[in-house]
Steps between C-alpha positions, in 0.01 A plus 500: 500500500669327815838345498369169548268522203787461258629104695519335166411744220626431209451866386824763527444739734655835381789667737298860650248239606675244660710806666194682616350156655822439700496869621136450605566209688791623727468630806730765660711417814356627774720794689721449806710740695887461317830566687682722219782201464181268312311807354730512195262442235158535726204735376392717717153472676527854682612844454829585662522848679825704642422521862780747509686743334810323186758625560433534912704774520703771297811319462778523234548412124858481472815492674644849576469794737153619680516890496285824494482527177541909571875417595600382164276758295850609368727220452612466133750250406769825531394599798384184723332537805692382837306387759628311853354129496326442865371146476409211288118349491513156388182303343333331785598761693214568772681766701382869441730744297482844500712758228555817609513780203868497384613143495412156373460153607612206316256285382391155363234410235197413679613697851252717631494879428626647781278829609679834386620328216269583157760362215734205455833558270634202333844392582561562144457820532725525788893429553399201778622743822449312793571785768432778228332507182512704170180466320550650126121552392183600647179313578154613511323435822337168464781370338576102515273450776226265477171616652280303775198386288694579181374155394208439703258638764349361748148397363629436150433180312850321389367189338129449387331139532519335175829577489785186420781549758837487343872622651424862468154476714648264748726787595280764533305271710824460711559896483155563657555242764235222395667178580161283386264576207156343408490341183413263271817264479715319223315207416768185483524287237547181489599312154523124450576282188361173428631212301730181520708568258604826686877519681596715725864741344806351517338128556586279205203396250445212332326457100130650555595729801542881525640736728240670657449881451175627512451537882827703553416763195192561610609560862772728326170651322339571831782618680615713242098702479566528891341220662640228713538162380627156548483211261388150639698157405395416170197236562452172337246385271322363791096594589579432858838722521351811342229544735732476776775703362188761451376457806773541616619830386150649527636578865660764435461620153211774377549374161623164308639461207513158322702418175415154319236245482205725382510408120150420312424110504821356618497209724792604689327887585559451885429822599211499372352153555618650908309824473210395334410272805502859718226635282652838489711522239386519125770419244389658079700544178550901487531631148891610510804323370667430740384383754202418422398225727386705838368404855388740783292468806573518910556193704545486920276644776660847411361457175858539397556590083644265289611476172621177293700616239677316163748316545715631193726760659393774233118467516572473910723832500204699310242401648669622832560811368141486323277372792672439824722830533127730462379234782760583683396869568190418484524309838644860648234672314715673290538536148448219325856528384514441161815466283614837313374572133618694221468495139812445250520394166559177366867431416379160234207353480340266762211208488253360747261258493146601414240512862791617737656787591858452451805579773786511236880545684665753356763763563375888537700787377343793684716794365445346099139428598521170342461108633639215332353112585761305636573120338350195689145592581454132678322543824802258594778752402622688788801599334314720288325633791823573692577728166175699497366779636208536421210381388313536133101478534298346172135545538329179511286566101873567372726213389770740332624810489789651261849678617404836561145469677447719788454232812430503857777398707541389853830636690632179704623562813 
């Protein structure tokens, strides 16, 4: 069944489904060629292959001594080994270096071997001689040197597409001298509240106003599962103004977030008395608690996603983590990213309304195994969010469940 068979149902539609429809209607971002300073976060569209050897050359672990390692075959911490000191090789050093059999170079971490040489001693194991040195333990040939194509060949694959590119794969891009990659980018996130009685922080209110803080959680939310985002001015109750402010953002944003305006039958739903002229988004009740007033569709010639969220900062912070954050990857073609699960047992006993599947706040104690509910369940109550860590999952048949019942559990971020 299509998204826009469910406009004005009055029938719940349960969670998977509603999931699996979004899922189905995004389409990844297509692929561009990424300067490594904006790949952070990118998913790979190609393999990535060494087109030379890692390391490019035999150079050295530590910093100590290069040496034959036949010259120190005897040195014992009684009986060191003197040898005369006839140079230093730096790292970066390009010159050549040559040791001849009975003496030793100086030498940096990262300098190149110089030929003759076949072991590095650690200063440690030295007394620091800068003309002479006495080395007071052997090393086997091989010793502290790191090997050209110790870490890669030429030919070998480093990164495979599909892959997410994080810190540690942005360097080994840098290592094997790629300075672009192709991939499928970050999609940015735009999030926007709607609603007169919403203040900006630090503004004074007046009886029947609110600060507003949807938009900048849910930026937090997005930034935090490694996306960029910015949040938009919160909006008016105003047709007019929330088509522009959309439009608006839709120029550079791959996915929109709204919070507000989206509740069943209320005259003063301005999101979606605005969307429902674009004939592309679908707004349903979804069988969960909370948040269970839901709309989803794509607006703008890039057929851009866009979800319309509640406006009660709990039901808006799960369903981000429910729905948008698995959208989110899916636009990269990765994943969907789904919140971690577990199982604990119930620390007291918890309730939930009878048709929905219940997203109880609660606090997890992974070494006891157990998860208690936290007080103030109100989808209004994000003080008892901030506490939480997790959250409890009631199946949607169950409206109780006694201290001591195994649960599922969602790990929040």
């Amino acid at each position: 069944m299509s998204i826009a068979q469910h406009t004005g149902q009055a029938a719940m539609q349960p969670v998977d489904s509603y999931l699996n429809e979004v899922l189905a209607a995004i389409r990844p971002l297509p692929p561009r060629e990424l300067r490594l300073d904006e790949a952070g976060g990118a998913v790979l569209t190609e393999d990535v292959a060494a087109a030379w050897a890692l390391p490019p050359f035999d150079n050295s672990g530590m910093d100590g001594y290069a040496v034959l390692a036949a010259d120190i075959a005897a040195a014992t911490p009684e009986r060191p080994v003197t040898l005369p000191v006839r140079g230093e090789v730096p790292a970066g050093d390009t010159r050549p270096h040559h040791l001849d059999p009975g003496t030793c170079l100086r030498i940096m971490t990262g300098a190149p071997v110089p030929s003759g040489a076949d072991a590095v001693v650690p200063v440690e194991w030295t007394d620091g001689g800068v003309a002479h040195v006495a080395i007071s333990r052997a090393a086997e040939p091989g010793y502290s040197i790191r090997r050209a194509g110790g870490d890669a060949v030429p030919g070998d694959v480093l990164l495979t597409a599909g892959m997410r590119v994080g810190p540690v794969q942005i360097g080994l891009l840098a290592a094997a001298g790629r300075d672009t990659v192709t991939a499928r980018p970050s999609p940015r996130i735009t999030v926007m509240s709607t609603g007169d009685e919403l203040i900006e922080p630090g503004q004074p209110v007046r009886p029947g106003q609110i600060w507003e803080s949807n938009s900048r959680m849910l930026a937090a939310a997005a930034q935090q599962a490694g996306y960029p985002a910015r949040r938009h001015a919160a909006v008016p109750d105003d047709k007019a103004a929330v088509l522009a402010a959309i439009e608006a953002a839709l120029a550079d944003t791959d996915l929109l977030v709204t919070t507000g305006g989206v509740s069943m039958g209320g005259e003063h739903d301005i999101v979606k008395a605005a969307l429902q002229d674009l004939g592309t988004v679908a707004f349903r009740k979804v069988a969960m608690q909370p948040g269970m007033p839901q709309g989803f569709g794509v607006v703008g010639p890039a057929g851009t996603p866009i979800f319309t969220l509640p406006g009660n900062p709990v039901s808006a912070y799960v369903s981000f983590q429910l729905f948008v954050r698995p959208a989110a990857s899916a636009l990269q073609d990765f994943g969907p990213e789904r919140l971690a699960a577990t199982s604990a047992e119930l620390a007291g006993p918890v309730r939930s309304p009878s048709g929905r599947r219940s997203y109880l706040r609660a606090v997890l104690d992974s070494a006891a195994g157990t998860v208690a509910p936290v007080s103030g369940q109100s989808s209004h109550q994000l003080a008892s969010l901030a506490r939480a860590n997790a959250l409890i999952i009631v199946p949607e048949p169950v409206t109780g469940l006694p201290g001591g019942t195994t649960v599922e559990v969602l790990v929040l971020p």
